[in-house]
N, C-alpha and C positions, 0 to 999 in steps of 0.2 A: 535579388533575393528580398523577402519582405522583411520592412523591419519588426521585430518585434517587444510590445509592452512589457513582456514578461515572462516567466521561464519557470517552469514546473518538472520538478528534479528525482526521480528513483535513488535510491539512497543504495542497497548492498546489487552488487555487480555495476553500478555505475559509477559511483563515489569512493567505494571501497570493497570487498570482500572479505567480509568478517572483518578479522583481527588486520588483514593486509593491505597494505597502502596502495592507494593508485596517486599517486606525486601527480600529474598531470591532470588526475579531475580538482587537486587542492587546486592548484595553478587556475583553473577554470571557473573556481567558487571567488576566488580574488578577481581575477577580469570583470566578475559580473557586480562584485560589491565595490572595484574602483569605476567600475562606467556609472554607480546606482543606478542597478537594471535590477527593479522586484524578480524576487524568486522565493519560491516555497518546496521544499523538500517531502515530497509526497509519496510516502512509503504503506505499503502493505504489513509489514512491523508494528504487529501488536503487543510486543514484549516490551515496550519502552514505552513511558510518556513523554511528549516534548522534551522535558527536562535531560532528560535521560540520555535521550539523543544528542542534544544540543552537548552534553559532557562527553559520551563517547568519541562527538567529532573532534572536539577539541583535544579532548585526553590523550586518543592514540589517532586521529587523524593532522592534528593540528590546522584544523579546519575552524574558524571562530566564527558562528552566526548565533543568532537569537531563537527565541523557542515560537518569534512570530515567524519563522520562516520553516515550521514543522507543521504539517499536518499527516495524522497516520490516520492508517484503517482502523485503528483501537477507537479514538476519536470520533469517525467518521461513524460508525457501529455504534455506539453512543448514540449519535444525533440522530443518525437513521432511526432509532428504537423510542429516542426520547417524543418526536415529532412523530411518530405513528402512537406513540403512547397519549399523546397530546388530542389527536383525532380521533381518539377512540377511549373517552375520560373515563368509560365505567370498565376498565381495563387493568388489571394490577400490575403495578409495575415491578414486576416479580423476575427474574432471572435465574438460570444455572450455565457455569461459564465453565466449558474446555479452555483456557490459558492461561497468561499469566497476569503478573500483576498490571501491567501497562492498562491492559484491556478489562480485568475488574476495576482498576480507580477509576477510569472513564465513565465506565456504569454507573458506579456510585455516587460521583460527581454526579451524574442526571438523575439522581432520583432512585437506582434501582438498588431492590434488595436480593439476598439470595435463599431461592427454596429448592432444595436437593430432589422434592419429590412431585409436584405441583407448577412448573412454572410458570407464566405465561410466554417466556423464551427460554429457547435454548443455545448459546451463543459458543459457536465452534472456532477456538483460532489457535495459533502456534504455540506448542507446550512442550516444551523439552523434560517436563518431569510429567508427562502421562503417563497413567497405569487405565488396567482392563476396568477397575471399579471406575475412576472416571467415565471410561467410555461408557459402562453398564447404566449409571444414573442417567447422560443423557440421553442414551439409545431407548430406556424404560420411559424418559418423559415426555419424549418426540411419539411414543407409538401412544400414549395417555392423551394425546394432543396438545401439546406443546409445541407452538410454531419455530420451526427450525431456521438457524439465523448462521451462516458461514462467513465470517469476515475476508476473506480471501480464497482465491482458488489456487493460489501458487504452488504447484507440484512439488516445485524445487527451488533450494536460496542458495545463492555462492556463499562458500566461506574458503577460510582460508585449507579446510580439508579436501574442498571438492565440492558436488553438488548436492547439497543433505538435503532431509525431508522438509516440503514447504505445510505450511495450514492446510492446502486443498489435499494433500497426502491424510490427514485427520478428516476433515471434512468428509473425504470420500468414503474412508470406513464407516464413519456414522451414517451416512446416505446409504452405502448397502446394505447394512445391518437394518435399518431401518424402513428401503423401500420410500424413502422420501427425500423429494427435490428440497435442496437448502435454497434460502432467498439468500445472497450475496451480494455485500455491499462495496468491498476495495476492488482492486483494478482485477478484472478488466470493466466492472460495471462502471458509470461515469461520475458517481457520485464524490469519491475522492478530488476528482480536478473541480467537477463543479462548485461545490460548497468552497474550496482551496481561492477557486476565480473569483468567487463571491465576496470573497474575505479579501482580496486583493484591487478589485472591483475593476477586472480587465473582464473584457468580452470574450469568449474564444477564441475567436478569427485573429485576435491578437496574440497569443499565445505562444510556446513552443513546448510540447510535451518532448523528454528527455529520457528513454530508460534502455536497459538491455535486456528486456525480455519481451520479443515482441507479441508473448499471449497473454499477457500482461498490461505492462506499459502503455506500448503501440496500441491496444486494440482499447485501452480507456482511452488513449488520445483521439482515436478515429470515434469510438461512439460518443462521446463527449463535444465532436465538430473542432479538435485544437490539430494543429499540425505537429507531425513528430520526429524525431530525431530519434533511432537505434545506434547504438555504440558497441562496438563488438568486444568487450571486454567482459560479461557475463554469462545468459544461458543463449541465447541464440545466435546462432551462427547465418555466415551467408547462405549456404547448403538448404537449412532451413526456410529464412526467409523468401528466397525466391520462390518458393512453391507457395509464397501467400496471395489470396485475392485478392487483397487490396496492400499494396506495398506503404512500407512508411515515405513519410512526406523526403527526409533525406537519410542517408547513413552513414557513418565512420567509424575507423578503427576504434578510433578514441578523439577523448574530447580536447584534444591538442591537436586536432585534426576541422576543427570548430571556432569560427572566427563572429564574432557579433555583430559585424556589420557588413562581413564575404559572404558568410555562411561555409558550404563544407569545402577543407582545404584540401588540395591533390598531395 
């Protein structure tokens, strides 16, 4: 098996399920922080900033790392917007945001403000308190011409209830209402691992993408060039998997089943 530099981490269905513990992915966050083997937690979770997450693991995962080993789609969506705002300077850096606070302070932090009716973006991600007047303002600023922005496609997140609605569940009602393709920037586009690798300064080839949803995950680690690892403890199953085109690089139940220098164990 190849060794590898570094390790890029899905956080709900691999790490934990909501509120519920997976004990064997902690165990696995400790093998990689007593080998020090970089790793960054690379989540589509636009509801949290680093900070946020970095307490949640801690609080009810008893999982302890740093908020240098976070990078989400909230962030990610940020950069994306700030750096095309940057190429394009006679551009306002104007916003209206479907989420929550995670993915507004990101904005703000880079510069963006918010206009209800005018935007230059309209930035679609996870909101557990949407209403129809949200959707109404953006669906009105997208057909105005405002370039539409989906942080994520994720159908569906484990939690500890089951499979609830993911961002691309939102996303996609705005896209029908509206008749318009959203530009998306968290997994499975490769933007997340990329800037994550950059910030790490491992090559891809070096790599191991890690997640349990392989439309997801898996498919930012294949277009991204990193090798992946599925873990059957979230949304896809073997059943699923095998009917894909391009299989992940390896798979396991779980990550106690994942050795750092075997690789997968029987």
């Amino acid at each position: 098996m190849k060794k590898y530099q570094a390790y890029l981490i899905d956080l709900d269905g691999t790490i934990y399920a909501g509120s519920k513990r997976y004990p064997k992915a902690r165990v696995f966050v400790e093998r990689l922080q007593a080998a020090h083997m970089p790793f960054k937690f690379v989540t589509n979770n636009t509801t949290k900033l680093p900070v946020d997450v970095v307490a949640n693991l801690a609080d009810n995962h008893d999982i302890h790392v740093t908020t240098a080993n976070v990078y989400t789609a909230g962030l990610a969506t940020a950069d994306f917007l700030a750096q095309r705002a940057d190429e394009r300077n006679q551009e306002p850096r104007t916003v209206y945001v479907v989420g929550e606070i995670g993915l507004a302070q990101a904005l703000a932090a880079k510069g963006f403000t918010v206009d209800e009716v005018h935007p230059t973006y309209v930035v679609v991600g996870l909101d557990s308190d949407v209403t129809y007047e949200k959707f109404a303002k953006a669906i009105l600023a997208i057909r105005s011409g405002s370039t539409f922005i989906g942080t994520n496609s994720d159908s569906n997140i484990p939690k500890a209830r089951g499979l609830m609605p993911g961002a691309g569940a939102l996303v996609d009602l705005v896209r029908y209402a509206t008749q318009t393709a959203p530009i998306f920037v968290g997994k499975p586009e490769p933007i997340l691992l990329q800037n994550s690798l950059a910030q790490m300064g491992v090559a891809p080839e070096h790599a191991l993408m890690i997640g349990d949803n392989y439309q997801t995950d898996i498919l930012a680690g294949i277009h991204a060039g990193v090798d992946t690892l599925l873990t059957y403890t979230g949304v896809s199953t073997p059943e699923q998997v095998a009917t894909a085109a391009v299989q992940p690089t390896y798979t396991v139940p779980d990550l106690a089943h994942w050795d750092l220098e075997a690789g997968p164990l029987d």
